[in-house]
C-alpha positions in Angstrom: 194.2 30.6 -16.4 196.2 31.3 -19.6 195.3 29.2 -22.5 198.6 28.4 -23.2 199.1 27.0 -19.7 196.4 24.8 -19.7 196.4 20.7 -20.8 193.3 18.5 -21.4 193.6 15.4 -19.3 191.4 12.4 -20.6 189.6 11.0 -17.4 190.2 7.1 -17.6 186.8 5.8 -16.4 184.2 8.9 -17.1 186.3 9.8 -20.5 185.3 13.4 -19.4 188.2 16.1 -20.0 189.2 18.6 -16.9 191.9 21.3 -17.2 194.9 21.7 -15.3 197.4 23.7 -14.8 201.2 22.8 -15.7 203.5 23.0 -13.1 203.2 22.5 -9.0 200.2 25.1 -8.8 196.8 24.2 -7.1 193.8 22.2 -8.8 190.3 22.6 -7.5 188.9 19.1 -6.5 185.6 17.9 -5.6 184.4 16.7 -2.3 182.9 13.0 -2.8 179.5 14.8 -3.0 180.4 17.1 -6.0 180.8 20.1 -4.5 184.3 21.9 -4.4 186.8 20.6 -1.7 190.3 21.1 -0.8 193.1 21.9 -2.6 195.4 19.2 -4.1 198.7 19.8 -6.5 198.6 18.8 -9.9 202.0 16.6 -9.5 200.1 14.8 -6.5 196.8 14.2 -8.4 196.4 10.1 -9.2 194.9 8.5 -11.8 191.5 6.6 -10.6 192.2 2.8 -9.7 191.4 0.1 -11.7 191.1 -3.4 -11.4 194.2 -5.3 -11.1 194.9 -7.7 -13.9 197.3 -9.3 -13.2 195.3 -12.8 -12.7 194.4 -12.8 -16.0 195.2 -16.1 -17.2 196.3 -16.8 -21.6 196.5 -19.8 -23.1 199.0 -19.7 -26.7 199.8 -22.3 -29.0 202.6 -22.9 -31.4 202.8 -25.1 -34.3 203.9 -28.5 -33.2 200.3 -29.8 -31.2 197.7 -26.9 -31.5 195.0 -30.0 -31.2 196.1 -30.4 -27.8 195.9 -26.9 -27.1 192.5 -26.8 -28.1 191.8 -29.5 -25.8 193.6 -27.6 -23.1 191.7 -24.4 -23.8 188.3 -26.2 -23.7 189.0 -28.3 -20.3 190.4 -24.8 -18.5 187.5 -22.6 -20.0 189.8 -19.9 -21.6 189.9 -19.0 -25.5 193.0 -19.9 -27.3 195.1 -16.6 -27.5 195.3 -14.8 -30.3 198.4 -15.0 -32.4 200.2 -15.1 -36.3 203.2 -17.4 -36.5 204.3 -17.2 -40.0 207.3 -17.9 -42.1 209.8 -16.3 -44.6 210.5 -18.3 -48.1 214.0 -19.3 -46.4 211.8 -20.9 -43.1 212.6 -17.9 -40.5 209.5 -17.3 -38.2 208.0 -14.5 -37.8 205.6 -14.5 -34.3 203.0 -11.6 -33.4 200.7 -11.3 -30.2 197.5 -9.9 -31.4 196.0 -9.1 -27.8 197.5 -7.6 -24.8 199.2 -10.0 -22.3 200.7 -7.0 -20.2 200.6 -8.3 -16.5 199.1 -11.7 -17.8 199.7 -15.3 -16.3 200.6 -16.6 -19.7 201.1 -20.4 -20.8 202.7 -21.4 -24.0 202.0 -24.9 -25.0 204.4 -26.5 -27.4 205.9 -29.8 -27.3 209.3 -29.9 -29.2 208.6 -32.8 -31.2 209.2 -33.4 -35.2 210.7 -31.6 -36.6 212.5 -30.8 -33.9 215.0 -28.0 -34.4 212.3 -25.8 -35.8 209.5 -26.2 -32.9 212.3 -25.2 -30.4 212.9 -22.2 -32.4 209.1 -21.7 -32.9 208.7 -21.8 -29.1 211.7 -19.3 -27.8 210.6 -17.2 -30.3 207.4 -16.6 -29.0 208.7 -16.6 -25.7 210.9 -13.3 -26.4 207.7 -12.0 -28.1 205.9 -12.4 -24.9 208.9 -11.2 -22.9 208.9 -8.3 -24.6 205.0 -7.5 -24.6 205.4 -7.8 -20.8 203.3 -11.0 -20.0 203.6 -11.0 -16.1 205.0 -14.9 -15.6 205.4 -17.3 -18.7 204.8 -20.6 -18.0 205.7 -23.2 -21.0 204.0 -26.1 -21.1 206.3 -29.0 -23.1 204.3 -32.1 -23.4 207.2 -33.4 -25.0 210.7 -32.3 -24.2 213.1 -32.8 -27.3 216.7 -33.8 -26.3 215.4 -35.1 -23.4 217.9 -38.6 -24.1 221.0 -36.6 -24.3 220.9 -36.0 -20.7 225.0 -37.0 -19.7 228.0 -37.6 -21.5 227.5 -41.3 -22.2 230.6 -41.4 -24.2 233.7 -39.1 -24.9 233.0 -35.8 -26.2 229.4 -35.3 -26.7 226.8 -32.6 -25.6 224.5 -32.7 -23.0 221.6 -31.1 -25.0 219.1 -31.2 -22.3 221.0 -29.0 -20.5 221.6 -26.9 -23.1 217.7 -26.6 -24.1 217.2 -25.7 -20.7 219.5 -22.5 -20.4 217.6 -21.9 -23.7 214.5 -22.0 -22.3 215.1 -19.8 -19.2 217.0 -17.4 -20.9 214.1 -16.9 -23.6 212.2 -15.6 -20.6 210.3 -18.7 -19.4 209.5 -18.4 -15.6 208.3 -21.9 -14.9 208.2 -25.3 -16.7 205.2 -28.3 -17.0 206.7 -31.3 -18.4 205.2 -34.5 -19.0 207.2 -37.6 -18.3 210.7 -36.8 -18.9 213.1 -39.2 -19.9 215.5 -39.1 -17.0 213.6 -36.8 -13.9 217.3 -35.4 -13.0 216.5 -33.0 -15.7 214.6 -31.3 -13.4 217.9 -30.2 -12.0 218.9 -28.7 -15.2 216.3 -25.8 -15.0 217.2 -22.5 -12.7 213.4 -22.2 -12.6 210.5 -23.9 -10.6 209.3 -27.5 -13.0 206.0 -29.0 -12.9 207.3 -33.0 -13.9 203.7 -34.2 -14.7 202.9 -38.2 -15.2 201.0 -39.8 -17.9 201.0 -42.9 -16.3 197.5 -41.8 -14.4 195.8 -41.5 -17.5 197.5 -44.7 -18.6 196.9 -46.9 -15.6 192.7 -46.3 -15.6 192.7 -47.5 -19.0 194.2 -50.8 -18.0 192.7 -51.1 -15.1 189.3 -50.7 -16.9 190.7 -53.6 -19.3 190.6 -55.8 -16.4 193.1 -57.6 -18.4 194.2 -61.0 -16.5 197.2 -62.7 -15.5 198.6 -59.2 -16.3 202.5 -58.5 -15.4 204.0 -55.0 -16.0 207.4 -54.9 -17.6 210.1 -52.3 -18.2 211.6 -52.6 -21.4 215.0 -51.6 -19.8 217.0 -51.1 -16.4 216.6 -47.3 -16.8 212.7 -47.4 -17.1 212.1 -50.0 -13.7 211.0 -47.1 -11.0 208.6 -46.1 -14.0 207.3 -49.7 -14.3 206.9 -50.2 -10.5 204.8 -47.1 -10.1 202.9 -48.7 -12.8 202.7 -52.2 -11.5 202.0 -50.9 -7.8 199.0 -48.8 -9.1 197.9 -51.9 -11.0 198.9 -54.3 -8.0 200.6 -56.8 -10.3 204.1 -58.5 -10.6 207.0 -56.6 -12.3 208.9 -58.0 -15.2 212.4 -56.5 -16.5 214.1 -56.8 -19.7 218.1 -56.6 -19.9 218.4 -54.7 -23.2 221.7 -53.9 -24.2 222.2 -50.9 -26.2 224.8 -51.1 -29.5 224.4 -47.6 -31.4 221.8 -45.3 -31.8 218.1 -46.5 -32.4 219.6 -49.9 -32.4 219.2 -52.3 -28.9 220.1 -55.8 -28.4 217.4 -57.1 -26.0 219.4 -60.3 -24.0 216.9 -62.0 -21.5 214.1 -61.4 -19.0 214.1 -61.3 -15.6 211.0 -62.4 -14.0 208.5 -65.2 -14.9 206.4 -64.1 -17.5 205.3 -67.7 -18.6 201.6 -67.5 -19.2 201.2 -64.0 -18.2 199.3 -61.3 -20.2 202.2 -58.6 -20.6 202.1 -54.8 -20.3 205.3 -53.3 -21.7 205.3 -49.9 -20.4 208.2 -46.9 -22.1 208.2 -43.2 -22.3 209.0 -43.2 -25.6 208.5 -45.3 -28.9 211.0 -43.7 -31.4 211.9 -46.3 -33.8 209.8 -49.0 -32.1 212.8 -51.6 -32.7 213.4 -52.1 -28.9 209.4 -52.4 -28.5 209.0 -54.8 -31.1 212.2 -57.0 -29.6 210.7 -56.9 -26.5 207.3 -58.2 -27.3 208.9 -61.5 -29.4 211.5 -62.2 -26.2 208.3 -61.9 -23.8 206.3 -64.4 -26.3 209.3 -66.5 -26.2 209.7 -67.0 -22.8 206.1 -68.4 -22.8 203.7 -64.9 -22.5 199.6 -65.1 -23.9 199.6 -61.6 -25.0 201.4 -58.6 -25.1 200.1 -54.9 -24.8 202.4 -52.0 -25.0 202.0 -48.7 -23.8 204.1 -44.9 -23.6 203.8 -41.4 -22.9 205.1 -40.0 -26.4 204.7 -41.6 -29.4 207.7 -40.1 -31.4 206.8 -43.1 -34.3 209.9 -41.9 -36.2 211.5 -44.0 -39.1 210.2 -47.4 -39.7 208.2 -47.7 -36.4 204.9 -47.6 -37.8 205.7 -50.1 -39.8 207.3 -52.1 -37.5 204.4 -51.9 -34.8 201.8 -53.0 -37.9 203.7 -55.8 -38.7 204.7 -57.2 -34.8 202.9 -59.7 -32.6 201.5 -56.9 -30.3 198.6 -56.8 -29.3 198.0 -52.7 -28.8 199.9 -49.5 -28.6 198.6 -47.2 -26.5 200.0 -44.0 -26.5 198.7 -40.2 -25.5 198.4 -36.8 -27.7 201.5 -35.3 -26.1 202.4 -35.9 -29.5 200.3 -35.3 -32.8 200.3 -38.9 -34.9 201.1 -38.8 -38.1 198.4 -39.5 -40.6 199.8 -42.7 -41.7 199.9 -43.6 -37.6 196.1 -42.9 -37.5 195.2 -45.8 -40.3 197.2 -48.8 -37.5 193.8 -50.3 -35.7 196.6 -51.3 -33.2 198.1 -47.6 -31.5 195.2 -46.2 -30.0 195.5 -42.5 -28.3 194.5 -41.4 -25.1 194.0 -37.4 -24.4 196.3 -35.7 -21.4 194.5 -32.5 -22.0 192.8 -32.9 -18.7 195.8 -33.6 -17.0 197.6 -30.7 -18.2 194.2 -28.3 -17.9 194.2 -29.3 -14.2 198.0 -28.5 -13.9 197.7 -25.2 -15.4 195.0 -24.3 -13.3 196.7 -25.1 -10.2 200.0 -23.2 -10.9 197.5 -20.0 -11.8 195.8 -20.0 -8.6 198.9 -21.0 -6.8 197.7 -24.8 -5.3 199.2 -28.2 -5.2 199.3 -30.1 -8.2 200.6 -33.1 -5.9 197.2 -34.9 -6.7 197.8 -35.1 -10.3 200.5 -37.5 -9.6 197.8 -40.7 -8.4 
């Protein structure tokens, strides 16, 4: 054999070199006792097989709730994956993998909550990065879907941004969605991709039934929110309330009157979302008007935005509970009346259902 014709190939499990020749010619081979067999070509020769790993299963994190994560990480038994999200002087992100996700089951956790605009951006980004460093399915997980409320055109020339966020999504790269109690479940029909539309109300309904609370009545804060409310109230077996609230610009409600009997009740005001907390708070003094004990409120995502801390401090409620699809706000931590309750177990089961491909129909009781 001429030197010149001859390349060292590394052997990928003994890390032993063996020459061979360039070209089509023959390579002597080994029987599978070591001693010298037939003859195979060199363009025929295969690499040893490996372990397949493509079950590997990666947990990443961006910005907006990396508590949760944690939580998530520690209920599924997987390390956080390792990443660097930083950011220019002018706020562009810059995102990095620091491991290998190459044929991994990946999930990105990142609810788009405040601010907004900028954990949206946080979370396609790192999408494309994952894309790109050929992660085998991408799974995001949004505890919290921003634009979730802008779901139809509700008057004259306006956007539906859900919609929008969802072609964002998809085309990023994402394969599959796990969303926590969207705002309107048609936006499941936005997606071109399979979606995971998780509850909170399982993790909310064994801390009330634990209360024991009596004379309790459930009651949805809205017409939009009663199939919500009678899930709730059925799990609870109790009567359902409804409140006619009438809805005059953004952030501001009118609440009107309520339809049930509520006189002498204990009252469970149940919402996806507390933004502003004005509708909550107008709620809870119509309720104690028409002759309610006590009322307890409770929602998925605590958005707490503008004067709703404030407002829930200062109101005749008797607790807020909330969960931790959404991190509170310092100042939110300090109010002895919102008290958190973790989904991380939820969404840890969830994600370890869609890895190994079983229902996750049993999360929904």
């Amino acid at each position: 054999m001429n030197e010149q014709d001859a390349t060292a190939v590394l052997s990928p499990i003994q890390g032993q070199t063996e020459e061979t020749e360039t070209g089509s010619q023959s390579v002597p081979t080994l029987s599978a006792q070591g001693q010298p067999g037939g003859q195979l070509k060199a363009s025929e020769k295969k690499r040893t097989s490996r372990p397949s790993e493509s079950r590997r299963m990666k947990i990443f994190c961006g910005s907006s709730n990396p508590a949760l994560c944690e939580e998530i990480c520690k209920f599924v038994g997987v390390p956080m994956g390792e990443a660097r999200l930083q950011r220019f002087s002018d706020g562009e992100v810059h995102f990095q993998l620091l491991e290998n996700v190459r044929g991994a089951d990946v999930f990105l956790v990142q609810p788009t909550c405040f601010p907004v605009d900028q954990h949206l951006v946080e979370l396609l980004i790192m999408m494309d990065a994952l894309k790109r460093a050929s992660a085998g399915r991408i799974t995001v997980v949004i505890p919290y879907y921003g634009y979730a409320r802008q779901d139809r055109k509700d008057r004259p020339r306006v956007a539906i941004t859900s919609k929008l966020v969802a072609d964002l999504l998809t085309t990023a790269g994402a394969n599959r969605a796990l969303l926590v109690d969207l705002h309107a479940a048609q936006i499941q029909g936005f997606f071109n991709i399979p979606v995971d539309h998780l509850f909170a109300s399982p993790v909310l309904v064994s801390y009330f039934r634990d209360m024991n609370l009596p004379d309790l009545t459930v009651v949805s804060p809205d017409a939009g929110g009663v199939e919500r409310a009678r899930f709730f109230a059925k799990k609870l077996d109790v009567p359902l309330a409804i409140v006619d609230k009438r809805r005059t610009d953004i952030n501001v409600t009118e609440v009107m009157n309520v339809i049930g009997d509520v006189r002498g009740r204990t009252c469970l005001i149940l919402d996806d979302i507390i933004d502003t907390a004005g509708t909550l708070v107008k709620t809870a003094d119509a309720l104690l008007e028409q002759g309610a004990k006590q009322v307890y409120a409770c929602a998925s995502h605590p958005v707490l935005s503008g004067p709703a801390i404030e407002r829930i401090r200062e109101s005749r409620l008797k607790e807020v509970v909330v969960t931790n699809t959404i991190p509170l706000r310092e100042e939110a931590r300090k109010v002895d009346k919102i008290k958190v309750l973790s989904v991380a177990g939820l969404l840890g089961r969830a994600i370890e259902s869609i890895h190994m491909e079983t229902s996750v129909s049993s999360l929904f009781n």
